[in-house]
Residue frames relative to the residue before (quaternion, step in Angstrom):
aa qw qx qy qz dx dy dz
X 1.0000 0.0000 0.0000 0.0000 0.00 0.00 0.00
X 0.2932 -0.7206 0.5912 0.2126 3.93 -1.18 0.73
X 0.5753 -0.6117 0.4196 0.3447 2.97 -1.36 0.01
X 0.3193 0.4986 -0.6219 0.5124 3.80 1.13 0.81
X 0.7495 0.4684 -0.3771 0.2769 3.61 0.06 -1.40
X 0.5291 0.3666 -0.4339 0.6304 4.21 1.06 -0.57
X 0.3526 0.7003 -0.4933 0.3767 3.92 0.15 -0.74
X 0.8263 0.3346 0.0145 0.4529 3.27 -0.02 -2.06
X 0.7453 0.3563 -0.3035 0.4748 3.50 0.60 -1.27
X 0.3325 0.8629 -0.2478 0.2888 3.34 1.20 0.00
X 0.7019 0.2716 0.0799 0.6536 2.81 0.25 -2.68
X 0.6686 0.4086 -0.4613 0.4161 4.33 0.71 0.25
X 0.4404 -0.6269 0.5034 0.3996 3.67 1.09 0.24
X 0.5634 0.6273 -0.4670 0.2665 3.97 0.73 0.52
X 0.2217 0.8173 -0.4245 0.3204 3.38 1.31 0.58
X 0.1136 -0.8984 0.4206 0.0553 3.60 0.39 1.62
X 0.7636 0.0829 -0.1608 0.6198 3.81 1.18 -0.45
X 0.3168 -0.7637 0.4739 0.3029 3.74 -0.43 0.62
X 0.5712 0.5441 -0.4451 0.4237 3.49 1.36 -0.79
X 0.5198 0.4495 -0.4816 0.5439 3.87 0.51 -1.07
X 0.6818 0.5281 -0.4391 0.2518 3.48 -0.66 -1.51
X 0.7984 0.3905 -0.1694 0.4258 3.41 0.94 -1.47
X 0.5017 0.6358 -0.4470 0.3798 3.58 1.37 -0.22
X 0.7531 0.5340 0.0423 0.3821 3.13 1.10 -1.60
X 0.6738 0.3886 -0.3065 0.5487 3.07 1.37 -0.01
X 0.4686 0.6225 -0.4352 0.4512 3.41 1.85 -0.74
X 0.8170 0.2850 -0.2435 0.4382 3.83 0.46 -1.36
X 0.3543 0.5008 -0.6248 0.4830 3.60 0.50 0.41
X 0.8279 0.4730 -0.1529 0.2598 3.28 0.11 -1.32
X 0.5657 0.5916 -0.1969 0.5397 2.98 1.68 -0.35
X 0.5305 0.6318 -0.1436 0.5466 3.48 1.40 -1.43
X 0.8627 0.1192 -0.1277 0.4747 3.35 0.35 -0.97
X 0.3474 0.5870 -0.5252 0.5088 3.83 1.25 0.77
X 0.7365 0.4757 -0.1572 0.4546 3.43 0.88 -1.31
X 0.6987 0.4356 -0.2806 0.4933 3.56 0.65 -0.26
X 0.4521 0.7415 -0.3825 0.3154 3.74 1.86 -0.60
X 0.4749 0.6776 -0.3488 0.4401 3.43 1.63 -1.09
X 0.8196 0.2507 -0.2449 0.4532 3.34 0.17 -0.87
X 0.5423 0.6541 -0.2578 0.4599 3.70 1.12 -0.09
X 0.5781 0.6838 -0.3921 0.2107 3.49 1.18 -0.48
X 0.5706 0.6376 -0.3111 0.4137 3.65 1.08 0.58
X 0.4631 0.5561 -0.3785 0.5771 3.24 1.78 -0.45
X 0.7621 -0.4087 0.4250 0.2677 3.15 -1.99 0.47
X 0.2964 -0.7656 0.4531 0.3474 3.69 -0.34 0.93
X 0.6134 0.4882 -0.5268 0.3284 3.59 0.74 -0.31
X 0.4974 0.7327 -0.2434 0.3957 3.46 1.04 -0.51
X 0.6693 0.4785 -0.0885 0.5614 3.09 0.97 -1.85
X 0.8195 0.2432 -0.2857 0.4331 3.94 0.55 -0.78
X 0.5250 0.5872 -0.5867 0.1883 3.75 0.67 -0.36
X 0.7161 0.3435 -0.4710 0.3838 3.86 0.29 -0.44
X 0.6371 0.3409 -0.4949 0.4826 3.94 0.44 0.27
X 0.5487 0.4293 -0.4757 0.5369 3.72 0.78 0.63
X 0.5675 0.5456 -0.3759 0.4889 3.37 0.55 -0.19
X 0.7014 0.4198 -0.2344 0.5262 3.65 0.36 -1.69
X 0.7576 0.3746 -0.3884 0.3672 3.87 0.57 -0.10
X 0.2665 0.7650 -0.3192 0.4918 3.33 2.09 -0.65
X 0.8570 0.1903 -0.1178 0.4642 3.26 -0.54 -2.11
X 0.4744 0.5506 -0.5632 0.3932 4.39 0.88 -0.63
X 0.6922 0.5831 -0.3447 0.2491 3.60 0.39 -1.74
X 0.3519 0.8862 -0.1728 0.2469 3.03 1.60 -1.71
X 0.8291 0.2907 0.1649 0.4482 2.02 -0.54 -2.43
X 0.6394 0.5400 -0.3936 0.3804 4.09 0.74 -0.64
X 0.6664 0.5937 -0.2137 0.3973 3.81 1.58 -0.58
X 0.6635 0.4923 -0.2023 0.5258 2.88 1.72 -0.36
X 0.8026 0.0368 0.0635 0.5920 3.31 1.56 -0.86
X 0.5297 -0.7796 0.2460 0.2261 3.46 -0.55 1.70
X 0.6764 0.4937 -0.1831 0.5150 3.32 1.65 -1.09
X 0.5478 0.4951 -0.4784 0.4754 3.24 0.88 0.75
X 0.4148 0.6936 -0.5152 0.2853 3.72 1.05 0.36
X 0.4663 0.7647 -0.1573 0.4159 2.95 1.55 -1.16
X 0.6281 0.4457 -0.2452 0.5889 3.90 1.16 -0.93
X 0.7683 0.4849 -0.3214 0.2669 3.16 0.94 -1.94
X 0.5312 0.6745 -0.2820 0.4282 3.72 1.56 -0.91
X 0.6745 0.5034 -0.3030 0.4470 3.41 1.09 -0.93
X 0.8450 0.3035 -0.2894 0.3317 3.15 0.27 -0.74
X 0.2321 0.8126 -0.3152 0.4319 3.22 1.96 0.20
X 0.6650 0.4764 -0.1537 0.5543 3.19 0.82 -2.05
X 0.6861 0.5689 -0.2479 0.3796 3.31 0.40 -1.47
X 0.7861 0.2159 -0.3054 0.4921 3.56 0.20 -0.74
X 0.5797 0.5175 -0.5048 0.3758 3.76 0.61 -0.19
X 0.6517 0.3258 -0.4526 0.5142 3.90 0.52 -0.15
X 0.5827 0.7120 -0.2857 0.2682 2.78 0.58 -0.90
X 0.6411 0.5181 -0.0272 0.5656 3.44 1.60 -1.62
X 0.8084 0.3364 -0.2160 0.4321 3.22 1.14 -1.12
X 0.4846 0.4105 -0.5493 0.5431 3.80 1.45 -0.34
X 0.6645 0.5680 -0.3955 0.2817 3.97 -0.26 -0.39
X 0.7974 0.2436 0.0437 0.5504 3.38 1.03 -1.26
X 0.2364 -0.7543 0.5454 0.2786 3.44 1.22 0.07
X 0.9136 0.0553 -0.0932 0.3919 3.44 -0.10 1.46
């Protein structure tokens, strides 16, 4: 599943486990933070909607359910090194 497809099942309230939902959107989101390195020529609006998204659907998904803060922190962590070994900062 991509992150368009939670995206969608999202915004339809059809979002059947939030933990899965939140596993799966964390590594999508991760996957494609990590691949951005090589990506850094593409259009940034391009380049950031799906790590806007993965924070979108984490944020989401963290209001509805407490133990998903836990994802929302990771990928937090995650994109700040992540942002800062890439961009120095």
């Amino acid at each position: 599943m991509t992150i368009n497809h939670f995206s969608q099942l999202n915004n339809y309230n059809r979002i059947i486990s939030l933990w899965i939902a939140a596993e799966r959107v964390l590594e999508c989101g991760s996957l494609w933070a990590f691949s951005l390195t090589s990506l850094l020529r593409m259009i940034t609006r391009v380049a950031m909607s799906p790590i806007l998204k993965v924070s979108n659907l984490l944020a989401s998904f963290a209001a509805r359910w407490n133990g998903c803060v836990a994802y929302v922190d990771s990928w937090e962590t995650l994109l700040g090194r992540h942002w800062w070994k890439c961009f120095g900062g």
